[in-house]
C-alpha positions as CSV (number, residue, x, y, z in Angstrom):
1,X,-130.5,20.0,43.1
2,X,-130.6,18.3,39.6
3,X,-127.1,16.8,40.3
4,X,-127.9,14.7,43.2
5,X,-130.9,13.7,41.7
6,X,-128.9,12.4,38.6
7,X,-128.1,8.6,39.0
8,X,-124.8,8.9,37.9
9,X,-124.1,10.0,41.6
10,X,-126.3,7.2,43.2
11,X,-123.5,4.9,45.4
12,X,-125.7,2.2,44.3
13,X,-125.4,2.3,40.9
14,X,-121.2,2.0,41.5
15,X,-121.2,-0.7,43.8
16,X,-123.7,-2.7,41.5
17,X,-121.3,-1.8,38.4
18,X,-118.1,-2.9,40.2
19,X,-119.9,-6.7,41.3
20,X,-121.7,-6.9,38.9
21,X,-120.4,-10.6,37.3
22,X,-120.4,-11.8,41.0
23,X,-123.9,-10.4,41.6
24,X,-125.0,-12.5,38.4
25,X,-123.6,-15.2,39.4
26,X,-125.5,-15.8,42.3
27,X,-128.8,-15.1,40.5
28,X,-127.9,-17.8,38.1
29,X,-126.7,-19.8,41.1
30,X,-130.1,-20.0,42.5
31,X,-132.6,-20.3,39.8
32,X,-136.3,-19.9,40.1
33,X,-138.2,-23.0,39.2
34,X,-140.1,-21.5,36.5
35,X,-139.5,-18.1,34.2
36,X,-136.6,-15.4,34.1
37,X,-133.7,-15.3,36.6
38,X,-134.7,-13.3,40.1
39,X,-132.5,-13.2,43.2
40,X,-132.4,-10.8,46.1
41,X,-128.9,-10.0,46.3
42,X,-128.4,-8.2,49.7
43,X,-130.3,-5.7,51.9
44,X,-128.7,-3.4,53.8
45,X,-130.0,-0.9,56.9
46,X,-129.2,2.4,55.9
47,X,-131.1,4.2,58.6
48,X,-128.7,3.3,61.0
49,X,-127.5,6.4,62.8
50,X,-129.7,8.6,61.3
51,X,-133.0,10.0,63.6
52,X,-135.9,9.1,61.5
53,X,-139.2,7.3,62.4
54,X,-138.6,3.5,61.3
55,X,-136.5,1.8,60.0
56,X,-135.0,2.2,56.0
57,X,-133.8,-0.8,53.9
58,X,-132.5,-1.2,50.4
59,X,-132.4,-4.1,48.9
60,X,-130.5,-5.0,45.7
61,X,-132.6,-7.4,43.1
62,X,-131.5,-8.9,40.3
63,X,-134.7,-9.6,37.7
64,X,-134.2,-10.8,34.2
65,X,-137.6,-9.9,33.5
66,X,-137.4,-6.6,34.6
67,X,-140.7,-6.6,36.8
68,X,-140.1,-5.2,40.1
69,X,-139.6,-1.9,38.0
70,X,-143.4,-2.2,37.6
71,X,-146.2,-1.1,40.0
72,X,-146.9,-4.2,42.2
73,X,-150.6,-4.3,40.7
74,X,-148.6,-4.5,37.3
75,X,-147.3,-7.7,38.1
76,X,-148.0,-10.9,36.4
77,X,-148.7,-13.8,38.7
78,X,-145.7,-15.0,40.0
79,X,-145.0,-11.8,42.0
80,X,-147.9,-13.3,44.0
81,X,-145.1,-15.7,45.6
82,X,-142.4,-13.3,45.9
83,X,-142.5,-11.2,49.1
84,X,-139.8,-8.9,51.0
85,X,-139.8,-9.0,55.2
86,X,-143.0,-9.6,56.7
87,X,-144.8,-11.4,53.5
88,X,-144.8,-7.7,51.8
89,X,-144.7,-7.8,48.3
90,X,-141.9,-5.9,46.8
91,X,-142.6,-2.4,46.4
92,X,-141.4,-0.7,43.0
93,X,-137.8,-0.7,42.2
94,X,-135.0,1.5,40.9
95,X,-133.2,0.7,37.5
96,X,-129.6,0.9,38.9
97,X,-127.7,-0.6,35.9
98,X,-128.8,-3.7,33.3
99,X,-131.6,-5.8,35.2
100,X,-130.3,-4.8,38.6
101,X,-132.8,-2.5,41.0
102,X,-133.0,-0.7,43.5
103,X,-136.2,-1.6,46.2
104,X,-136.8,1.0,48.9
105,X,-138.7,-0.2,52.2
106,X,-139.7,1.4,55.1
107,X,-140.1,-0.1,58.3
């Protein structure tokens, strides 16, 4: 039970570590107007196939400031502007590796 908890064995930790120059690249491609670097870098169904109630996304973030590890009432100002799907604000995310999370929603 430990061992698939441990993030060593998380798939998304090893796909961010293999892309990781491309995926920081397009961060600093598309730079915010104002503060640290932030980029959504792709979102992926991963309920597909699977019978659960709703729908289960992940979405990889890249955030120089490291925010969107915080709890959303955490959040300085700007995360006021920053919304997921729907005009949700980003739930917390997931340290996978350097200033790339993790964000878990549920549909």
């Amino acid at each position: 039970m430990i061992i698939a908890k441990a993030p060593f064995f998380d798939p998304w930790l090893w796909y961010v570590i293999a892309n990781h120059t491309h995926f920081e690249a397009m961060a600093a491609s598309n730079p915010p107007s104002s503060g640290p670097k932030f980029a959504v870098i792709e979102s992926r169904e991963v309920s597909a196939g699977l019978v659960i109630n709703g729908n289960h996304f992940v979405v990889l973030v890249y955030d120089e400031s490291d925010t969107v590890g915080l709890e959303p009432s955490e959040r300085p100002g700007i995360w006021r502007t920053r919304a997921m799907f729907g005009g949700m604000s980003f739930p917390r995310g997931k340290r996978l590796y350097d200033h790339f999370f993790s964000v878990d929603e549920f549909e």
